[in-house]
C-alpha positions in Angstrom: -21.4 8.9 -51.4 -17.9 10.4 -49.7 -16.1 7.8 -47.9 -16.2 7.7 -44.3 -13.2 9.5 -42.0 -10.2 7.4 -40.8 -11.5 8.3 -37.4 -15.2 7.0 -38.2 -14.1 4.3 -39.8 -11.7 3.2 -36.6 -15.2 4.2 -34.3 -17.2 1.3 -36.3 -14.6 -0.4 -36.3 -14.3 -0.7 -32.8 -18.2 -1.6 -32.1 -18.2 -4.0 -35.0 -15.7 -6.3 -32.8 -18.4 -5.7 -29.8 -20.9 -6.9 -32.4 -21.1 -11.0 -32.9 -20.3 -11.4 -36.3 -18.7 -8.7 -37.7 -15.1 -8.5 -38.4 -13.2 -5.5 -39.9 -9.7 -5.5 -42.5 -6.8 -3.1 -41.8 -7.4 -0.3 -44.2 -10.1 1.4 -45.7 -13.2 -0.5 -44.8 -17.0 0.0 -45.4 -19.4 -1.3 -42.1 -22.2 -3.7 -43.1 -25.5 -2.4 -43.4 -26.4 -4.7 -40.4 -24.0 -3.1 -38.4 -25.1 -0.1 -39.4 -28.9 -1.6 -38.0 -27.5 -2.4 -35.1 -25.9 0.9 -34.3 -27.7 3.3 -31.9 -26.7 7.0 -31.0 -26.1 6.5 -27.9 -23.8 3.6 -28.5 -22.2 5.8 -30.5 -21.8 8.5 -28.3 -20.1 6.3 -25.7 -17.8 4.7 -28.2 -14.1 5.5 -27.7 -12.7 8.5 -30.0 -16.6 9.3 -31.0 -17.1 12.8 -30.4 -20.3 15.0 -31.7 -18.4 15.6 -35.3 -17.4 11.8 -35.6 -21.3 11.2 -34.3 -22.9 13.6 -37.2 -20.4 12.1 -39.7 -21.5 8.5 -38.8 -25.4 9.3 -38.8 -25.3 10.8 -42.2 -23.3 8.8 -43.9 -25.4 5.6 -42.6 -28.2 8.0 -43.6 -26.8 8.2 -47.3 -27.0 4.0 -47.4 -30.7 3.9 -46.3 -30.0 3.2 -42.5 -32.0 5.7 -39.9 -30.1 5.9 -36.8 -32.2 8.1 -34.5 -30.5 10.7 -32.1 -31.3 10.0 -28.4 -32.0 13.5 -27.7 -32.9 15.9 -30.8 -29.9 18.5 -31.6 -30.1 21.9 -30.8 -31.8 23.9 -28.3 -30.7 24.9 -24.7 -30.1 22.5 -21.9 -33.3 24.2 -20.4 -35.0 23.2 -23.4 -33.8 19.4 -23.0 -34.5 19.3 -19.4 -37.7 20.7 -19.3 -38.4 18.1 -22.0 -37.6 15.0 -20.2 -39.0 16.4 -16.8 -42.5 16.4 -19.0 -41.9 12.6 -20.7 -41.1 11.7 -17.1 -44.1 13.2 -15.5 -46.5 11.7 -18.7 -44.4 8.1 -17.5 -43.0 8.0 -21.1 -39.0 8.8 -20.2 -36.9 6.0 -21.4 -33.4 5.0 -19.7 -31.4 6.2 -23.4 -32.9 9.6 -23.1 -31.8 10.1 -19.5 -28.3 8.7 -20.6 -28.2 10.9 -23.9 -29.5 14.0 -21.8 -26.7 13.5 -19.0 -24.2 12.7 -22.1 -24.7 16.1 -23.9 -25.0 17.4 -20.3 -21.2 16.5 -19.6 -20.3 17.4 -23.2 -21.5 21.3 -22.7 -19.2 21.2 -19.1 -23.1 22.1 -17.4 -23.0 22.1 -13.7 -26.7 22.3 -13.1 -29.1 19.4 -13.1 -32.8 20.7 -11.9 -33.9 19.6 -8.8 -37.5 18.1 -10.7 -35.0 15.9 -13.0 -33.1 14.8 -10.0 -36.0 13.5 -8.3 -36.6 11.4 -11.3 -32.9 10.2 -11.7 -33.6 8.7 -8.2 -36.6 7.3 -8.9 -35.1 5.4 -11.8 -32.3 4.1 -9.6 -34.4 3.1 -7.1 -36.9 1.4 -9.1 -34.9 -0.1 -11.9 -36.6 1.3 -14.6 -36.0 0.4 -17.8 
């Protein structure tokens, strides 16, 4: 298995001190695997210096030591594709608060200035209602 980026490496780093328990050397370093359990995509994605490279380096090197960390929203496909997605998990009342974060997330990250009106309706509802 290769080693792990300085970048990824300084990315763990930083949500293992957010993590009770964990505590990282100076240097090369290797996260725990219960870090690595405790590690979600979209915590990832918001980390500091974690961009979509860092965030595919991460996910298959935890996937090399046995540890499944799921994406929030599949890769690939258009934003269309994505958006049409959730608008069906939210009309089937199965949309979940880290798939409207990860969709807005890659949202940003592709610059896209249009949000459909159908998910927009459901963004308030969620606000309004505290859905979690």
């Amino acid at each position: 298995m290769k080693r792990l980026s300085v970048r990824a490496q300084n990315v763990l780093k930083e949500l293992a001190l957010e993590l009770p328990g964990e505590q990282s050397p100076k240097g090369n370093w290797s996260p725990s695997r219960e870090l690595l359990r405790a590690l979600t995509a979209e915590r990832l994605a918001a980390a500091r210096n974690c961009g979509p490279q860092t965030l595919r380096e991460i996910v298959d090197w935890a996937q090399g030591c046995g540890v499944t960390i799921r994406p929030v929203i599949p890769p690939g496909g258009s934003l269309s594709q994505m958006w049409s997605g959730l608008i069906a998990n939210a009309s089937a009342g199965v949309l979940t608060r880290a798939e409207v974060v990860g969709a807005l997330q890659r949202s940003v990250r592709r610059k896209s200035v249009r949000i459909p009106i159908a998910f927009q309706i459901v963004l308030v509802k969620i606000l309004l209602s505290g859905i979690e």
